[in-house]
C-alpha positions in Angstrom: 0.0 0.0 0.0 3.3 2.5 -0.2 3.0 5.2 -2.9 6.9 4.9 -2.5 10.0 3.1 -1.6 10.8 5.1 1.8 7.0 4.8 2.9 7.6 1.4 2.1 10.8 0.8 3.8 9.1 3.3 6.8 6.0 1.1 7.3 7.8 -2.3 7.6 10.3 -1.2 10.2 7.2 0.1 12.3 6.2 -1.9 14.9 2.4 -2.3 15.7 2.5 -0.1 19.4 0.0 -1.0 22.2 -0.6 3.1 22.0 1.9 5.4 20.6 1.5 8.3 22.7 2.4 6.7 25.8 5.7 6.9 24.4 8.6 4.5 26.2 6.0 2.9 27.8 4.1 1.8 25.0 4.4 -2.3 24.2 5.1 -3.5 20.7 2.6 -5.9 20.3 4.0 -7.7 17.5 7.4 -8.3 18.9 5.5 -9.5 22.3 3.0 -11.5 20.5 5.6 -13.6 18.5 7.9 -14.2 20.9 5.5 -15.7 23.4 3.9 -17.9 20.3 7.5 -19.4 19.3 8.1 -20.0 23.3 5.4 -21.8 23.4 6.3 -23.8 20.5 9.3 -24.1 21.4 8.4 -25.7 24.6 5.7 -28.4 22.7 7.8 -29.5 20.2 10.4 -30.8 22.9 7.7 -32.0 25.6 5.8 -33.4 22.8 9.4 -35.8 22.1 10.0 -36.0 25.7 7.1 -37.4 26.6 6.7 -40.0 23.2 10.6 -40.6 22.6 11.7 -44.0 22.0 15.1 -45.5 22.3 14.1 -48.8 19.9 12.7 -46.5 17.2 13.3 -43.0 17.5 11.8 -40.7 14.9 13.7 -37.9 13.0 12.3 -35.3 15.0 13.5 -37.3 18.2 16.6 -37.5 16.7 17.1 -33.9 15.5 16.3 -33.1 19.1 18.7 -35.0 20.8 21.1 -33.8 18.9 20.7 -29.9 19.7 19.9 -31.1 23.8 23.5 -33.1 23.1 24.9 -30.2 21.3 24.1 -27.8 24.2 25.4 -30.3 27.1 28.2 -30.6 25.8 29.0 -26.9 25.5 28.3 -26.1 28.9 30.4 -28.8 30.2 33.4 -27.7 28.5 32.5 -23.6 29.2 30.8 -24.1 32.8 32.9 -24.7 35.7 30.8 -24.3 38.6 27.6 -27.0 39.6 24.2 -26.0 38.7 21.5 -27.9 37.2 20.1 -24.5 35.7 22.8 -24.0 33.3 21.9 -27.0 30.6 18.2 -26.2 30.1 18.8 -22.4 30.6 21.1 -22.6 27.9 18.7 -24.7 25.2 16.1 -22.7 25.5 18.4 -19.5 24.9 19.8 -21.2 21.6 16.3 -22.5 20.5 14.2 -19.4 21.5 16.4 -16.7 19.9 17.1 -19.4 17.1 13.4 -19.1 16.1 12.9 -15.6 16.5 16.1 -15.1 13.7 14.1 -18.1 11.4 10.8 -15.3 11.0 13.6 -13.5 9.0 12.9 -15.9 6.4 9.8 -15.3 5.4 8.7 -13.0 2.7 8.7 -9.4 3.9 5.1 -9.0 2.7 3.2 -12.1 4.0 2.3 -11.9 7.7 2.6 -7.9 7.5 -0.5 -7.8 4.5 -1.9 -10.5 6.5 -2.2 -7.9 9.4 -3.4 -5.4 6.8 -5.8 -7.5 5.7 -7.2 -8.8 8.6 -7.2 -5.1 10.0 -9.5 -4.1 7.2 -11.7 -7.3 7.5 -12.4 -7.4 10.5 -11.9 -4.0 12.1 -12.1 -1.8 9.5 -8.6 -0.2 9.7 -6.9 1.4 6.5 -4.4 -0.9 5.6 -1.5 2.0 5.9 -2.4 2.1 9.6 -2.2 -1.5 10.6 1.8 -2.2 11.4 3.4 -5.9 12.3 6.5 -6.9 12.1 7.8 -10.5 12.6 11.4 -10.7 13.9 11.4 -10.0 17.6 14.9 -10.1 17.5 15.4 -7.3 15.5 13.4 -5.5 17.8 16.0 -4.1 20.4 13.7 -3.7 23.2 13.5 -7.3 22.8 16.9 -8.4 22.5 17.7 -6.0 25.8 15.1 -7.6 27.5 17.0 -11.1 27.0 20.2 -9.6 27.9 18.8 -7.9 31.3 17.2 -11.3 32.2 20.5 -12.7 32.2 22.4 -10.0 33.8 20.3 -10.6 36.7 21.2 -14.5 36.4 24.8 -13.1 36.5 24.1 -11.2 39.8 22.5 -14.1 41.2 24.9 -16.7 40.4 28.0 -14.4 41.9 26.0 -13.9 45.2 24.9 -17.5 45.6 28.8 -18.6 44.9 30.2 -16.5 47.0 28.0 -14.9 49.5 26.5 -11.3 49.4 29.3 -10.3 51.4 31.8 -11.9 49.0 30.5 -10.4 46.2 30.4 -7.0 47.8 34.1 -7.5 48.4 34.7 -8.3 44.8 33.1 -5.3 43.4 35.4 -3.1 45.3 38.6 -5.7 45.2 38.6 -6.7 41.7 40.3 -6.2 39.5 43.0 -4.1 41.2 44.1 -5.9 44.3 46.3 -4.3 47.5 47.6 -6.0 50.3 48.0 -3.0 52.1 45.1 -1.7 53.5 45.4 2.3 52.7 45.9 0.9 49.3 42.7 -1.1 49.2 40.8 1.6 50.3 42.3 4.3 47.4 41.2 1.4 45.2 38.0 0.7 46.0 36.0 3.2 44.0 38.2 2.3 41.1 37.7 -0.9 41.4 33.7 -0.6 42.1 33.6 1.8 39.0 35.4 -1.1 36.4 32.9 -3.4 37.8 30.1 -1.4 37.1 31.7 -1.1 33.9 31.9 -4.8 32.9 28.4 -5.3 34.2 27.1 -2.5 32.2 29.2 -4.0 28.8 27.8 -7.6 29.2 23.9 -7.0 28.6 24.5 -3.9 26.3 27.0 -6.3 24.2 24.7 -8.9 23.9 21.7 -7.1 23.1 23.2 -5.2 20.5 24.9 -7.6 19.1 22.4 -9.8 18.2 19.8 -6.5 17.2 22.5 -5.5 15.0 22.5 -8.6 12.8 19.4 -9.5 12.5 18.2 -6.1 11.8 20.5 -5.3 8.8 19.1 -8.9 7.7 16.0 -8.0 7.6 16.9 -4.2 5.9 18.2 -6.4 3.2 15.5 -8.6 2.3 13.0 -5.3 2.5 15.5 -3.8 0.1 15.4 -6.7 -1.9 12.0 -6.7 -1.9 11.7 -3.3 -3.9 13.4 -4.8 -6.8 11.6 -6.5 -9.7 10.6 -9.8 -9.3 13.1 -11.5 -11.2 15.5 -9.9 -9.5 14.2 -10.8 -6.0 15.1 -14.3 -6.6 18.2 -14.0 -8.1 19.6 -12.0 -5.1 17.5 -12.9 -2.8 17.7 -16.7 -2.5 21.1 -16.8 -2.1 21.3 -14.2 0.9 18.5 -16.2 2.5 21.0 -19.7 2.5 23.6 -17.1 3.6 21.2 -15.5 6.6 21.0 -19.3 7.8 24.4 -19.2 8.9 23.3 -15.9 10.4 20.6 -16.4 12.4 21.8 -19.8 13.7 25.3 -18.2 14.7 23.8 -15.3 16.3 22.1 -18.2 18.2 24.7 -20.1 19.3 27.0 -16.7 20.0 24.6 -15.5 22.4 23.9 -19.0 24.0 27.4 -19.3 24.3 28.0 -15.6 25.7 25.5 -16.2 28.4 27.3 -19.3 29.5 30.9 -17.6 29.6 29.7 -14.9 31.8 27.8 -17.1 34.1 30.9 -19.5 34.8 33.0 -16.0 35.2 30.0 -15.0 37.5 30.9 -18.2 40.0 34.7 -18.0 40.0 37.0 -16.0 42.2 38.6 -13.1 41.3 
């Protein structure tokens, strides 16, 4: 429905907002929507082979399952060093969830947003240029910072359970400039505090933006493909799509892997 390529380009990277006047406090209802609809599929698919798997005759989707549970497990044993039966499950659903969101990438840009239009129109008479949905939540930064805060507070929680609220107090104004001498730990203490501060600040704002980043100018890509005629759109399009595989499933696996790092960091002594 754009008279243009920029109000075309404008009304796909607009998300569909709860009510855009209340501003940062609005929800995007789209990037909320989806992302509760893959957890949940997500979370069949495996009970669903929990629950019927077979060791005599297991089916391909068994199989294909194992292998990303094996896959994960043995990750975190070679990255985790502490004890925690957390880590394992926390980990697949990280690499599965965010592995999903990254797949709506590869779709057509135009199929579940004229859906929306569509619907809109049908059902609640809405001009099609007003109804908005987009389908990657992960290029949806309020999404992927979201992720990343959830596990900054995992990282916080792991460091006091390890080593005691009091431990981890003495850390944050200990580490990473030690002194044996006690004037000396004392001029280093706000130092120190302020570094940690730091490095907990750099781990959910490196994460999020990392994996926004990607998927984001993925999905720029395929609208600017999009514009071109339809010849075209197969030509260059298809093979950036078997390219954005690698993508979406690295950006997976990176921030899955990421998480683990800093939560065995979060456990050891500094």
């Amino acid at each position: 429905m754009a008279s243009n390529a920029t109000d075309y380009i404008k009304h796909h990277l607009t998300f569909w907002n709860s009510d855009p006047s209340a501003g940062f406090w609005s929800l995007h209802v789209d990037t909320f929507s989806i992302s509760l609809l893959l957890g949940f599929i997500f979370a069949a698919v495996f009970a669903v082979v929990a629950r019927r798997g077979s060791i005599e005759a297991p089916g391909r989707l068994q199989l294909f399952v194992e292998m990303i549970v094996e896959m994960v497990q043995t990750q975190v044993k070679e990255v985790f060093h502490g004890q925690s039966k957390m880590i394992a499950p926390l980990a697949l659903t990280i690499f599965c969830w965010v592995f999903l969101m990254n797949f709506m990438d590869l779709f057509p840009v135009d199929l579940f947003p004229m859906a929306a239009q569509w619907i809109g129109h049908a059902f609640f008479g809405l001009e099609p240029h007003h109804v908005y949905f987009r389908v990657v939540p992960s290029a949806d930064v309020n999404s992927t910072f979201a992720m990343s805060l959830s596990v900054l507070i995992l990282i916080v929680g792991f460091s006091i359970k390890a080593k005691g609220l009091g431990g981890w107090g003495k850390e944050l104004l200990t580490a990473p400039f030690h002194s044996s001498h006690p004037i000396g730990a004392i001029v280093l203490a706000p130092l120190n505090f302020a570094f940690q501060l730091v490095e907990l600040a750099a781990k959910p704002i490196s994460l999020s933006l990392r994996l926004f980043g990607n998927l984001y100018a993925g999905e720029l890509i395929f609208i600017l493909i999009a514009l071109l005629p339809w010849g075209l759109q197969w030509v260059l399009g298809a093979p950036w799509a078997i390219f954005h595989i690698l993508i979406i499933t690295l950006q997976a696996f990176v921030f899955m892997m990421l998480t683990i790092v800093y939560l065995s960091l979060a456990v050891e002594a500094h």
